[in-house]
N, CA, C and O atoms as a DFTB+ gen file, in Angstrom:
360 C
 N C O
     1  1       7.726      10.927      -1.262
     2  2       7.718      10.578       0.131
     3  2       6.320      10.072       0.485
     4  3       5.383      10.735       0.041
     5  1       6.013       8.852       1.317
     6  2       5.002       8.197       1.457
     7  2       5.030       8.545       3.003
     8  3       6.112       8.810       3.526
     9  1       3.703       8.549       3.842
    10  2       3.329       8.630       4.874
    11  2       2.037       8.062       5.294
    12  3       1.166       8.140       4.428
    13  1       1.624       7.403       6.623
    14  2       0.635       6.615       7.218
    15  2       0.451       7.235       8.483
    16  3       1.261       6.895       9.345
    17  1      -0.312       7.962       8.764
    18  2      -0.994       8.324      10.374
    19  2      -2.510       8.043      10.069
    20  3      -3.174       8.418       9.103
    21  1      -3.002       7.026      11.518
    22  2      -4.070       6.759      11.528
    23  2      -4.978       6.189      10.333
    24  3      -5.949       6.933      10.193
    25  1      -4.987       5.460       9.712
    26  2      -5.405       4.832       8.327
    27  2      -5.286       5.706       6.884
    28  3      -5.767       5.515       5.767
    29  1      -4.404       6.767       7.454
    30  2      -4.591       8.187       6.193
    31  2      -3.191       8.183       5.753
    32  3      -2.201       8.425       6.443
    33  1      -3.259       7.776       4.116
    34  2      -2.004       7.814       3.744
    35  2      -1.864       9.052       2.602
    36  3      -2.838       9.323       1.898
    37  1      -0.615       9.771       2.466
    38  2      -0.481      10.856       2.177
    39  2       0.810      10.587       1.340
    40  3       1.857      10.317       1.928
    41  1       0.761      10.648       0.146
    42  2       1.676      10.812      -0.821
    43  2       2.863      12.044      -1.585
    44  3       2.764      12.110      -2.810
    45  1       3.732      12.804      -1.053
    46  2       4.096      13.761      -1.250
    47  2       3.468      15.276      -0.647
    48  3       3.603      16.380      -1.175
    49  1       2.869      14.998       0.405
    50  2       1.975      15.724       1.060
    51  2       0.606      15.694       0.970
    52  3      -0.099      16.297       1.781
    53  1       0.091      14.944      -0.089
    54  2      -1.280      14.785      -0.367
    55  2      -1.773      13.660       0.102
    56  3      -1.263      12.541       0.161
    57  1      -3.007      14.121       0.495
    58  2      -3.443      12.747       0.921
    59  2      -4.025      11.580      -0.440
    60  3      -4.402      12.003      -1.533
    61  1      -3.995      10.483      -0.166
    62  2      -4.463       9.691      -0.924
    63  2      -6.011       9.064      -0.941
    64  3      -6.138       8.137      -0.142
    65  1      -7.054       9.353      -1.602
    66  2      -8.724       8.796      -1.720
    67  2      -8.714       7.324      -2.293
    68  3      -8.744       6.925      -3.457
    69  1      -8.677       6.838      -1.423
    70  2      -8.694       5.125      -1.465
    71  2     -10.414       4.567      -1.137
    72  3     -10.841       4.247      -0.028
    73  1     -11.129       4.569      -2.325
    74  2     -12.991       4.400      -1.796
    75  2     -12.464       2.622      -1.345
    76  3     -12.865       2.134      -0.288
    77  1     -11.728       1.981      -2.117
    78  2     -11.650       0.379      -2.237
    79  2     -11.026      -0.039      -0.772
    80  3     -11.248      -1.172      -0.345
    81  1     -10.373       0.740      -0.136
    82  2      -9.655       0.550       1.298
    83  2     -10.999       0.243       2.341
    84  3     -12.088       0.805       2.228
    85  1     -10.761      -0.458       3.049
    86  2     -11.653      -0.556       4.143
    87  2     -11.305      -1.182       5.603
    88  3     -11.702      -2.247       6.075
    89  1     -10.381      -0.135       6.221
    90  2     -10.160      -0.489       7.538
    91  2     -10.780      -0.982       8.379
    92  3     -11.882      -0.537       8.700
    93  1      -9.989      -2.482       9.198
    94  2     -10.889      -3.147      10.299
    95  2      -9.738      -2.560      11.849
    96  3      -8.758      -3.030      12.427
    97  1     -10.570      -1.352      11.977
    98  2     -10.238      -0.609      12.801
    99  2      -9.283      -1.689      14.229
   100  3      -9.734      -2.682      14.799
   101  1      -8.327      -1.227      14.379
   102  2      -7.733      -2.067      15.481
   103  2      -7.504      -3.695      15.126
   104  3      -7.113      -4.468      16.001
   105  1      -7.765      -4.102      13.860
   106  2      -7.747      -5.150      13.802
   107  2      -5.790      -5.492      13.933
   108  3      -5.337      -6.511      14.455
   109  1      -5.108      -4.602      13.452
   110  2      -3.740      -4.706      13.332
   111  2      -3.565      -5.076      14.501
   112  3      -4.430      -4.790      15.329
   113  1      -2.626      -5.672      14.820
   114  2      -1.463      -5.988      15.829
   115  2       0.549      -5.369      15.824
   116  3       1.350      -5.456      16.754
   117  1       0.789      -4.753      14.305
   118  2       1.649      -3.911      14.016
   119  2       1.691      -2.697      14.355
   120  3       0.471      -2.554      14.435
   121  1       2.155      -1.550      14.660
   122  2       1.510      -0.372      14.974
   123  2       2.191       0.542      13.392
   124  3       1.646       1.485      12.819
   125  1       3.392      -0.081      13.053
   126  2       3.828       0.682      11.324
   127  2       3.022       0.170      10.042
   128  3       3.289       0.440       8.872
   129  1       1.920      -0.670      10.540
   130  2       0.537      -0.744       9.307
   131  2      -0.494       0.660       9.540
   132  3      -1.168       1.309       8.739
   133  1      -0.299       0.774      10.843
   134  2      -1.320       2.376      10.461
   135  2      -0.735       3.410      10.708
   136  3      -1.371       4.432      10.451
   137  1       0.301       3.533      11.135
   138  2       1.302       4.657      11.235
   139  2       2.785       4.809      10.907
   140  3       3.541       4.307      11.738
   141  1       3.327       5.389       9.885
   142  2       4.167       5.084       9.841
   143  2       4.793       6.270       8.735
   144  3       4.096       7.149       8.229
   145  1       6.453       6.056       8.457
   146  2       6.735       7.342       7.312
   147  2       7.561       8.479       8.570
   148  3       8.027       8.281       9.693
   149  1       7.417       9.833       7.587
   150  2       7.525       9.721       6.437
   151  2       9.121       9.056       5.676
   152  3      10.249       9.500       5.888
   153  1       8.654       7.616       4.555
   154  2       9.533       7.162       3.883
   155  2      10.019       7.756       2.782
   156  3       9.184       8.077       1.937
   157  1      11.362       8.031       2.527
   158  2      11.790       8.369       0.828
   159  2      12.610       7.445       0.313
   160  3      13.801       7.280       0.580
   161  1      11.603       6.556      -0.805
   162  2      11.644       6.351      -1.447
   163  2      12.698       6.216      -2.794
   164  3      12.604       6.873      -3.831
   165  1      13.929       4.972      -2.419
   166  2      14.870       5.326      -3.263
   167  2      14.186       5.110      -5.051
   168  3      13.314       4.430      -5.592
   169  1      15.150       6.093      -5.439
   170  2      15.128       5.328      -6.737
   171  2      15.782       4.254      -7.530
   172  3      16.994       4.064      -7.635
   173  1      14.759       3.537      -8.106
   174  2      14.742       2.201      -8.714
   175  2      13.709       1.634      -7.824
   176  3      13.107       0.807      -8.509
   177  1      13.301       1.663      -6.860
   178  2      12.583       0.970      -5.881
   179  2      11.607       1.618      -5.388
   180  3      11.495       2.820      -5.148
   181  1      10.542       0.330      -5.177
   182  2       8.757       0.656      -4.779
   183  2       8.327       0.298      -3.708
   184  3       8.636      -0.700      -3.056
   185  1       7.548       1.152      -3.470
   186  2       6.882       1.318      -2.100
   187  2       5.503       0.246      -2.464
   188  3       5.007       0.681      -3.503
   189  1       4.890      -0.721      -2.083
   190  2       3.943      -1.353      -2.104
   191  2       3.123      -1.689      -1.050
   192  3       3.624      -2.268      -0.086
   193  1       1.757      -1.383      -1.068
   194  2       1.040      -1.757       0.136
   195  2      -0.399      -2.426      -0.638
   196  3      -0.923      -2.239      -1.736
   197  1      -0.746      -3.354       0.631
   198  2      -1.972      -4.674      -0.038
   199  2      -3.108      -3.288       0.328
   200  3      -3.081      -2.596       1.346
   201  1      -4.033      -3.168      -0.799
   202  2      -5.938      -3.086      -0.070
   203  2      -6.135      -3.343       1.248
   204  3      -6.392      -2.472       2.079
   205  1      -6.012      -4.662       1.505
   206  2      -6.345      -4.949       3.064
   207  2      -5.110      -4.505       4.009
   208  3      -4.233      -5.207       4.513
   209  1      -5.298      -3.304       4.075
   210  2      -3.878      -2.771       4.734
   211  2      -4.090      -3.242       6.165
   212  3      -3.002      -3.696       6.521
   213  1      -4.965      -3.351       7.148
   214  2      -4.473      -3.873       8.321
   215  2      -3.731      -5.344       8.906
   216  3      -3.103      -5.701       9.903
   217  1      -4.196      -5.901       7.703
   218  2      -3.170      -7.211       7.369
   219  2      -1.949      -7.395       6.700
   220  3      -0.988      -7.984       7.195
   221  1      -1.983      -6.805       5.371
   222  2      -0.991      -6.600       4.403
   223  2       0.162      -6.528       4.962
   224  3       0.555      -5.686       5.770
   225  1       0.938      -7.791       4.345
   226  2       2.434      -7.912       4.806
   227  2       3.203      -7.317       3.389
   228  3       3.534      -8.125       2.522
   229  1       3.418      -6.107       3.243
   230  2       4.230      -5.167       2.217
   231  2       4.868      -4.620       2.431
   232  3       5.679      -5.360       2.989
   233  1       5.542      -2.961       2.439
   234  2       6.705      -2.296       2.353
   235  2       6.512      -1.941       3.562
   236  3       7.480      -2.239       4.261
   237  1       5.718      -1.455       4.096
   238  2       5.714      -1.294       5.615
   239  2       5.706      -1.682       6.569
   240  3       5.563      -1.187       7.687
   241  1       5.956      -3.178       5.997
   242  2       6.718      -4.546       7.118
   243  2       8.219      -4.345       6.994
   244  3       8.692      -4.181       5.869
   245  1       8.980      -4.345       8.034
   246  2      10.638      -4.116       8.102
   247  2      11.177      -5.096       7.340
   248  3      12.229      -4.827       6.760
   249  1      10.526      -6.560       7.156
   250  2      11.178      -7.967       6.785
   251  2      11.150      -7.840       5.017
   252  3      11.955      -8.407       4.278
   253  1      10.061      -6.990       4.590
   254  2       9.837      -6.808       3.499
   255  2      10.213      -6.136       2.836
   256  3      10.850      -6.508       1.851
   257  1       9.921      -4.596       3.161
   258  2      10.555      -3.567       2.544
   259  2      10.378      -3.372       0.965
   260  3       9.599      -4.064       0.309
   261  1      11.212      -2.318       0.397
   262  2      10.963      -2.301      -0.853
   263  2      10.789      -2.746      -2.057
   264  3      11.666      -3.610      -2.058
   265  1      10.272      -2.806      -3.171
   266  2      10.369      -4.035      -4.466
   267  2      11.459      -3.512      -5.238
   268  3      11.519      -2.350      -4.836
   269  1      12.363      -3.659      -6.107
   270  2      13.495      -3.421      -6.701
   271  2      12.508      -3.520      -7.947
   272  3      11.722      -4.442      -8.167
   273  1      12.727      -2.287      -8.778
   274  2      12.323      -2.218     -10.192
   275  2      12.763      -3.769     -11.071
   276  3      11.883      -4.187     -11.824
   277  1      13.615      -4.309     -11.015
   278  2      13.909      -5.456     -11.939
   279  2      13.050      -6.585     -11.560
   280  3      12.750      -7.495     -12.332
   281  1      12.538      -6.456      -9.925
   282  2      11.910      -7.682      -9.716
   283  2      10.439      -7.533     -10.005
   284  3       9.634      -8.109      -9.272
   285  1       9.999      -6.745     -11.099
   286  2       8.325      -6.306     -11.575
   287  2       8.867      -6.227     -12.900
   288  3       9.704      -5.563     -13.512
   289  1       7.489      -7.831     -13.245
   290  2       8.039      -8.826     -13.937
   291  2       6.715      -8.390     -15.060
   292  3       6.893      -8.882     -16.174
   293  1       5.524      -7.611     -14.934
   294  2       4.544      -8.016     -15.377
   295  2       3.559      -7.014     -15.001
   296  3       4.088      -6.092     -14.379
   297  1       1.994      -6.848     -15.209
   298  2       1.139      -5.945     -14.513
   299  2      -0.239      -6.183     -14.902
   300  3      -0.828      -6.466     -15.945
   301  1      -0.564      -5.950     -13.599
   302  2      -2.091      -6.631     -13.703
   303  2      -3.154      -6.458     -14.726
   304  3      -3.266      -5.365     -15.281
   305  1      -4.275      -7.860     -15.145
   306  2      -5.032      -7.738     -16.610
   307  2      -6.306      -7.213     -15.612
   308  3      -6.992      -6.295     -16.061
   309  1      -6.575      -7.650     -14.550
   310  2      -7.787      -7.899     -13.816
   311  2      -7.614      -7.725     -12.725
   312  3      -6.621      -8.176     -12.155
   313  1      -8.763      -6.844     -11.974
   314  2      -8.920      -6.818     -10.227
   315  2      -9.842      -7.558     -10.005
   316  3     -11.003      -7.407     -10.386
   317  1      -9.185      -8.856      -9.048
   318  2     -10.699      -9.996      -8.866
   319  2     -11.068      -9.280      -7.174
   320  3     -10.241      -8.779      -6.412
   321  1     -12.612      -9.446      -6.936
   322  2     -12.954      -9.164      -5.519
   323  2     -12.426      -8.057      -5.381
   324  3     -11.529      -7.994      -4.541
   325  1     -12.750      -6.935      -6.065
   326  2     -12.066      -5.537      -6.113
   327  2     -13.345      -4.704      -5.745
   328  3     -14.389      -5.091      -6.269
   329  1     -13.395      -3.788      -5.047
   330  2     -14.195      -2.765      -5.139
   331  2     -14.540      -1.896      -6.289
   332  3     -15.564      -1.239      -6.481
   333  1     -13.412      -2.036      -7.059
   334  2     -13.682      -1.752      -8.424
   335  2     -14.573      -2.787      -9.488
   336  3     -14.411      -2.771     -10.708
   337  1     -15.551      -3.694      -8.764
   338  2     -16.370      -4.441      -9.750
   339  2     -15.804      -4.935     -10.851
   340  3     -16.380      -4.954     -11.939
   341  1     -14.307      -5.492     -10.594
   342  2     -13.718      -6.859     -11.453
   343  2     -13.223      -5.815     -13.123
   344  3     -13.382      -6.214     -14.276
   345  1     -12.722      -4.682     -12.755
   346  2     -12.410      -3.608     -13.386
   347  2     -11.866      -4.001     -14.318
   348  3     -10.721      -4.170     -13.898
   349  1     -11.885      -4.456     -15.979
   350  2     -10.801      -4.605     -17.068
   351  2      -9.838      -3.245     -17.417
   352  3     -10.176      -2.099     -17.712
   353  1      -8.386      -3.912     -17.243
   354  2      -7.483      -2.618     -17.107
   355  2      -6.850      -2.283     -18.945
   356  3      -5.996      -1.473     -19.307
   357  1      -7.385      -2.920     -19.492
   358  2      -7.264      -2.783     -21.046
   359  2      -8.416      -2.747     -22.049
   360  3      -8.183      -2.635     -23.253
C-alpha cells in the first residue's frame, strides 16, 4: 500500500528517504501529487512516480494510473542529472 500526505510518501506504513526528491513547495496545481492514497496496489501492476514529483505526470495522475507488468520492457543502465551523480547501475 502506497501513501502521499504533504510531500511524505510512506510505503506499507513506512515512510520512504528520498535525499534525490526535491520539492518545489506549492509549485503543484494537482492536489493528488502531494496527497494522496492510501492505494493497493493490484497485482501484476506498478505504482510509478517521476523524482520531480510536483510535476510528474505518473500513477497518481487518474489519466495514467498503473503500469501493467507486461508493459516493462527493459531497466535502466544510467541515472542522467540524478542526484545520484550519474550512478552506474551495473
Amino acid at each position: 500500500m502506497i501513501q502521499g500526505h504533504s510531500e511524505i510518501i510512506s510505503l506499507n506504513g513506512e515512510v520512504i528517504t528520498e535525499a534525490y526528491v526535491e520539492p518545489i513547495h506549492g509549485a503543484s496545481e494537482m492536489p493528488e501529487l502531494t496527497t494522496f492514497g492510501p492505494i493497493t496496489v493490484p497485482v501484476g501492476q506498478y505504482f510509478v512516480m517521476g523524482d520531480d514529483r510536483d510535476v510528474s505526470y505518473d500513477s497518481r495522475s487518474r489519466d495514467f494510473g498503473f503500469v501493467s507488468a507486461e508493459s516493462i520492457y527493459g531497466e535502466p543502465l544510467y541515472f542522467y542529472l540524478s542526484g545520484r551523480s550519474g550512478m552506474l547501475l551495473r
